[in-house]
C-alpha positions as CSV (number, residue, x, y, z in Angstrom):
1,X,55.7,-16.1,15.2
2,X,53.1,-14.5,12.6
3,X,53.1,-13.9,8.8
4,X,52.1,-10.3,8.1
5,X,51.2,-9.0,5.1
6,X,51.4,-5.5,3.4
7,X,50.4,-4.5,-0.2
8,X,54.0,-2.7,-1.3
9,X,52.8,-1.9,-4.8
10,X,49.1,-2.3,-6.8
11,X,48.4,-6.3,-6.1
12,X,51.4,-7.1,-5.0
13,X,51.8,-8.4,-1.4
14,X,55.3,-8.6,0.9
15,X,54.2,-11.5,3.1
16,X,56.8,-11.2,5.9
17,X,58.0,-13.8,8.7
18,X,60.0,-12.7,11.6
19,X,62.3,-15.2,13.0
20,X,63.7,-14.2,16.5
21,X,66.0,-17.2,17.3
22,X,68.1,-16.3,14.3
23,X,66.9,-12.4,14.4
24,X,66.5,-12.4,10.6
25,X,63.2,-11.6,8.1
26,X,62.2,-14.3,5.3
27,X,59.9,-12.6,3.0
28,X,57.7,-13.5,-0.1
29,X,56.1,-12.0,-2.6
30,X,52.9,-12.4,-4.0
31,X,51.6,-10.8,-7.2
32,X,47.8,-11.4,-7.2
33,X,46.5,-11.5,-11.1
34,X,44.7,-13.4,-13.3
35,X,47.8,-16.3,-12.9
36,X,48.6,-15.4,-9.1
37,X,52.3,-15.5,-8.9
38,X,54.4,-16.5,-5.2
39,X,58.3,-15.2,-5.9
40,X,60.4,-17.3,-3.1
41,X,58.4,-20.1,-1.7
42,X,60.2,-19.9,1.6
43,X,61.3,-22.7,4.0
44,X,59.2,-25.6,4.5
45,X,58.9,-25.4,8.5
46,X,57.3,-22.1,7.4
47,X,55.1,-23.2,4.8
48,X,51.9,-23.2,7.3
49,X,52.5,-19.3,8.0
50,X,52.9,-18.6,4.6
51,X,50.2,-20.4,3.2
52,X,47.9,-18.5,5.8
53,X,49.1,-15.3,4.5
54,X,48.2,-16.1,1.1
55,X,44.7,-17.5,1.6
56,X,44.1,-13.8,3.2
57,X,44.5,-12.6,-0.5
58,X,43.8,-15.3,-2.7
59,X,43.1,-19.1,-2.9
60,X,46.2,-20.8,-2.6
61,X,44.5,-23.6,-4.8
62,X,44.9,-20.6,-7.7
63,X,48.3,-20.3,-7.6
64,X,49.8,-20.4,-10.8
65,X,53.5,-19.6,-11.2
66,X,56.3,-20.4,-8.6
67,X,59.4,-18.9,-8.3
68,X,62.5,-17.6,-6.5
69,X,66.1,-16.3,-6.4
70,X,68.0,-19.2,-6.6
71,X,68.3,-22.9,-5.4
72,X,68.7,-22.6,-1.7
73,X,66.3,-23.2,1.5
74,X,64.4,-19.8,2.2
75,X,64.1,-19.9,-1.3
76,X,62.8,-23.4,-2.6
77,X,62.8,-25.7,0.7
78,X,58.9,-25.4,0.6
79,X,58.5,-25.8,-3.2
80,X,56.8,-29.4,-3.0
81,X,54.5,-28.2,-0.5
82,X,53.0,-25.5,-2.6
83,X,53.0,-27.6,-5.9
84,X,50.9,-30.2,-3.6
85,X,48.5,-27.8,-2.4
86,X,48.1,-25.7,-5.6
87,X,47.3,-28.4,-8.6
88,X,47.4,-25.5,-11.8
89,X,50.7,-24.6,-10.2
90,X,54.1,-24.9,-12.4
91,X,57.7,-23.8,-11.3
92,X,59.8,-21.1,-13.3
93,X,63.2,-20.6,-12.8
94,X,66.7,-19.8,-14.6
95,X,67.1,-22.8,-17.5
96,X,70.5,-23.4,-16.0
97,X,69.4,-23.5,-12.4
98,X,66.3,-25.8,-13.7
99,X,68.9,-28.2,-16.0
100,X,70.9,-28.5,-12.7
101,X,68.8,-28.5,-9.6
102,X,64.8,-27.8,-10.1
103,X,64.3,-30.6,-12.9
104,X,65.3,-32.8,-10.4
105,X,64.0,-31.3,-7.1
106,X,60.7,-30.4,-7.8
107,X,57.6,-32.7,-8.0
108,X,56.1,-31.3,-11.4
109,X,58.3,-30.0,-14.1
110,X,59.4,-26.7,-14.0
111,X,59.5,-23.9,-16.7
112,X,62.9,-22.9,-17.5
113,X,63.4,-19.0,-18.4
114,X,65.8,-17.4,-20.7
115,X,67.0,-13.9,-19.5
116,X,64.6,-11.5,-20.8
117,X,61.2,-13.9,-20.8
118,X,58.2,-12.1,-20.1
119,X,54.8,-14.1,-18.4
120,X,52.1,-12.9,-19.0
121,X,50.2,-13.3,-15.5
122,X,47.2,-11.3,-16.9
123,X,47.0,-8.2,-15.5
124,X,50.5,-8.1,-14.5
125,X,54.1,-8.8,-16.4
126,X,57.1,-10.1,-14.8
127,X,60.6,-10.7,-16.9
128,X,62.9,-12.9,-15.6
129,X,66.5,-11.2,-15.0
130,X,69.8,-13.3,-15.4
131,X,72.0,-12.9,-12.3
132,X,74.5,-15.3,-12.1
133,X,76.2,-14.7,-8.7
134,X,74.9,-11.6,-8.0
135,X,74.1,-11.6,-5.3
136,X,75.4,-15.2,-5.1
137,X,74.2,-18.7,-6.5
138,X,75.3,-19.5,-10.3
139,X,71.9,-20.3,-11.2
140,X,70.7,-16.6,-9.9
141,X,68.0,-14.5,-11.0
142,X,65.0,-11.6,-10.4
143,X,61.6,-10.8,-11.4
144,X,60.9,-7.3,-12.8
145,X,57.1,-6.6,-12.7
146,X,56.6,-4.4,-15.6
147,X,53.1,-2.8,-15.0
148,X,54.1,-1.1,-11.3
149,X,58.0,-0.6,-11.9
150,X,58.3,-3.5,-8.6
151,X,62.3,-5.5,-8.5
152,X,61.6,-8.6,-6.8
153,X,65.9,-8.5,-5.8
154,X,66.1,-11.3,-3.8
155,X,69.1,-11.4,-1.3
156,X,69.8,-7.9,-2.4
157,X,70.2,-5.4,0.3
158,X,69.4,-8.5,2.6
159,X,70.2,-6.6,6.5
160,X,69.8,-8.6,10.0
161,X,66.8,-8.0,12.4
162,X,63.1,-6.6,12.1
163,X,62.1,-4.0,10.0
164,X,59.1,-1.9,8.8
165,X,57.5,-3.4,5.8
166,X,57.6,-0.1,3.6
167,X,61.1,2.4,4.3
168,X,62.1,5.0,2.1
169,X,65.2,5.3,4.8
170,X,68.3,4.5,3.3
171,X,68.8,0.8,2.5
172,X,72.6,0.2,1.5
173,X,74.8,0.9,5.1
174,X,72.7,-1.9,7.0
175,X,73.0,-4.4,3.3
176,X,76.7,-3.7,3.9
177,X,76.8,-3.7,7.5
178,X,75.0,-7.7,7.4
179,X,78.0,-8.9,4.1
180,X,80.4,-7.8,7.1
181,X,79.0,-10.1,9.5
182,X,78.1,-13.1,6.5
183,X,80.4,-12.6,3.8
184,X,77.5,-13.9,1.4
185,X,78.1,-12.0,-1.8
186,X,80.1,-13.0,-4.6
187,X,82.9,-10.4,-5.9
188,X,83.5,-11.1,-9.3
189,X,84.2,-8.6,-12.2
190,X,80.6,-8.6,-12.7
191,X,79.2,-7.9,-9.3
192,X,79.1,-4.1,-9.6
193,X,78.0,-4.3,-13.7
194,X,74.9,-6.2,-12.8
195,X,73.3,-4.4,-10.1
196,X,74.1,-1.0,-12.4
197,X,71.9,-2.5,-15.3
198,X,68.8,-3.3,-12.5
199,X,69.2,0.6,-11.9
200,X,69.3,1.3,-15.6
201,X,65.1,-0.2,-15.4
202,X,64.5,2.5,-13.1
203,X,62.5,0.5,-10.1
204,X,59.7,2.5,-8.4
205,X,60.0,-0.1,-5.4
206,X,62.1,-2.7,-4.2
207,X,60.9,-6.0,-2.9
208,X,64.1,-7.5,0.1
209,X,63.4,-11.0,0.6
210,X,65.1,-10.1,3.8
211,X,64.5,-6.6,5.1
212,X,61.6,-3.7,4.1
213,X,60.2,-3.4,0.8
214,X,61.9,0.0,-0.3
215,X,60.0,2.6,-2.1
216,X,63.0,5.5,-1.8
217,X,65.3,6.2,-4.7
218,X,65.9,2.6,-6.3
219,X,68.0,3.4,-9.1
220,X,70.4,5.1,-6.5
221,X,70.1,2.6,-4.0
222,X,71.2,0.0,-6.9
223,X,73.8,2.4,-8.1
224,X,75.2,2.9,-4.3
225,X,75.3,-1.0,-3.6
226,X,77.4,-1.3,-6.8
227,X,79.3,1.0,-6.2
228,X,80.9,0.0,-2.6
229,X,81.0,-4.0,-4.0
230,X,83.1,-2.7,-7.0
231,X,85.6,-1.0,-4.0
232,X,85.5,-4.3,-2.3
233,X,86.3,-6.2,-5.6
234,X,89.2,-3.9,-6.0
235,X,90.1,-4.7,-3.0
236,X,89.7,-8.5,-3.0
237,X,92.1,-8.5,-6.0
238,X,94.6,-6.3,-4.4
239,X,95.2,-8.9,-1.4
């Protein structure tokens, strides 16, 4: 099992772990700037490969900002393990998942975001995106990074197996192909809405935390993934 890593937009770097046993991808992200940022900081068994991956870009001593989707183990499980290894390094998340969960969890004291906060990484600008249960989670949320048009979307589009680490092939059949087989997604009234105002920032790439980084048609991508969740939420409240 190896870490690879591919630059999927200007300084920012899909670090990518295939898991055969469970036949899935866990990626992160790294944006390298002046305050180097790691969005998901994976699973702690994993934390070794990870922080390999990194060093081959940066220090991981420089790491600044840590963050992710939501509270859950791919996501967070390795939090502690970076915050220990990188001292400058402070945790950002959602203020409600931070009042509920991170306060608590992690080792230093996080950063809670309001939907809409920009940092500032120097050289590079992420704003923190709102999400509650899209694509699941209550305490959900994405980074945009401004300066190269890059949606860090989490569990979005998440499909099961390998894959190439840059596709422009079509991304939504094998998203809805995996919520078959997992039934992960949460179909509320505002499933559909949300992934339709991601499209409305007009993405130039897509970073999957679990599949290729996708550098196709976003908006459509986002639009088409709404689109069949609003006909399964129509569904759901037919039944």
């Amino acid at each position: 099992m190896e870490t690879t890593v591919t630059e999927i937009a200007p300084d920012i770097y899909r670090l990518s772990t295939y898991v055969s046993d469970a036949d899935f991808l866990f990626n992160q992200f790294l944006v390298d700037a002046e305050e180097p940022l790691l969005f998901h900081c994976g699973l702690r068994t994993l934390f070794p490969l990870v922080s390999d991956a990194v060093a081959r870009v940066t220090r991981v001593a420089d790491l600044r900002w840590l963050t992710f989707g939501h509270v859950e183990a791919d996501e967070c499980g390795a939090m502690n393990s970076w915050l220990a290894t990188a001292p400058r390094a402070q945790v950002a998340h959602g203020a409600m998942g931070c009042l509920v969960s991170v306060d608590d969890m992690a080792d230093r004291t996080p950063r809670p975001l309001d939907d809409g906060e920009v940092i500032d990484l120097g050289g590079k600008r992420v704003r923190y995106l709102a999400t509650p249960h899209v694509p699941h989670g209550w305490d959900a949320g994405l980074l945009f990074e401004e300066t190269t048009g890059t949606l860090l979307c989490g569990d979005l589009f998440t499909r099961i197996g390998d894959a190439p680490a840059l596709t422009e092939s079509e991304i939504v059949g094998p998203a809805l192909a995996a919520e078959d087989v997992f039934g992960a997604s949460c179909l509320t009234a505002d499933t559909a809405p949300t992934m339709r105002r991601l499209a409305a920032l007009e993405p130039a790439a897509l970073g999957l935390m679990h599949g290729p980084a996708y550098t196709g048609d976003c908006p459509r991508a986002l639009r088409d993934l709404a689109d069949a969740y609003a006909v399964r939420f129509t569904a759901s409240q037919r039944k």
